[in-house]
Each structure stands twice: as C-alpha cells, then as structure tokens.
C-alpha positions, 0 to 999 in steps of 0.5 A: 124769144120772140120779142127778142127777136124784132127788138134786139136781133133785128136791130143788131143785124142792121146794125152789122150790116151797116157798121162793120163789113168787108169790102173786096178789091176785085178784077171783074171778067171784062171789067175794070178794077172794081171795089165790091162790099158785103160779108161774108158774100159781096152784095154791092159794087161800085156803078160802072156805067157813072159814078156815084152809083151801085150795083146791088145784087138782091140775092147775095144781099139777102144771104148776108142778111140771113147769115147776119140775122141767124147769127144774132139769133143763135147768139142771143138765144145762147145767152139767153138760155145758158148764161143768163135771161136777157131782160131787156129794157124799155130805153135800151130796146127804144135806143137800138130800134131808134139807130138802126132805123136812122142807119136803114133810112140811110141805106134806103135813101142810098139805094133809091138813086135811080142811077143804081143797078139792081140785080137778082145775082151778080152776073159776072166772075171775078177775081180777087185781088186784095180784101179788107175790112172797115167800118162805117166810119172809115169811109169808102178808099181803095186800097193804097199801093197795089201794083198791077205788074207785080200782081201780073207777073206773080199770075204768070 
C-alpha cells in the first residue's frame, strides 16, 4: 500500500484538487462580493487590494488536501483489498505522476506571484451567497445574473 500511496494516491489528490473544485460566491463582512474556490472548505479567494492576485488561506489549504488525500487512500485501499489487487503499471504510474507534476508546477507558478496574500486562516466571516461547481477547464466567471435586491429583500 505503500507504493500505492506516493504513486497513485498522491497523484490523484492533485489531480482533484486542481481538476474539479467548487467555487463559492461570497459577501465578506466589510468587503466587496468575492469569488472563493476550494472543496469542501474554500482555501482561495480572489486579491482585494489588485487584481490578478489570491488570497490563499494555509490552513484550510491543507485540510482540503488531507480530506483529498484520506479520501483516495480509503478508496484505493477498498479496492485494493476487497474488489481486486491494483497492479499498477510502470507507464500508468509515469503518466499520472507526469500530469500531476505539470498540474502542481502550474499551481506553484501561480501562487508564487508576489502579489499574493498568504494567510495561516481566512480572518474574515463571510456569507454565502450562490455556490457551484467547475472543473478546470471551464475557466474563472462569476456567477450570471444574481440580483442584489432580491437577495436583500429576501434577507429582510
């Protein structure tokens, strides 16, 4: 299990991570309307004070990899002890490691801009106000017609 572990767990929690998340449309307490992305807990927001930029939040960051992570373990081990032995292939194992490497040095790349804000935990409370899910290749929108006073009168 072992090697499973770093050659097919690993990969596959990278590969979630990046592939398939859900972003959150959210009203921060003294902030503006905010697009924030991870799941199940948001790690990631959008820069306030320029654009282009992300607030990235450490701890909620590796929460969601270590409920990625534990996920894929159990799933993989399940499979490997009651359904059949995984034997996994030499270019199977050299793929996946190959395209979650490519998908990690993206993130890298994308989280080194220094215009980023790293924080421990995400020091605001915020309200959600329409959630989603996307994948990769979708891109970054926000969400298409949501109107403000309806969602005020509803509040009231």
């Amino acid at each position: 299990m072992k090697k499973l572990s770093w050659k097919l767990v690993l990969p596959l929690t990278i590969l979630s991570l990046t592939i398939f998340t859900k972003w959150w449309y959210v009203l921060p307490v003294d902030a503006p309307d905010s697009m924030m992305y991870g799941f199940p807990i948001p790690y990631a927001c959008n820069g306030w004070h320029t654009s282009l930029s992300f607030q990235i939040f450490i701890f909620e960051f590796i929460a969601d990899f270590l409920i990625h992570f534990a996920f894929w373990f159990i799933v993989t081990a399940l499979i490997n002890r009651f359904a059949f032995k995984i034997k996994l292939y030499k270019i199977v194992a050299i793929f996946l490691i190959c395209i979650s490497g490519l998908f990690a040095s993206g993130l890298i790349f994308i989280a080194s801009n220094s215009t980023n804000v790293y924080k421990i935990k995400r020091p605001f409370d915020t309200e959600i106000l329409k959630t989603g899910y996307r994948s990769f290749w979708n891109g970054n929108s926000r969400p298409e017609n949501f109107n403000f006073d309806e969602y005020k009168r509803n509040k009231k």
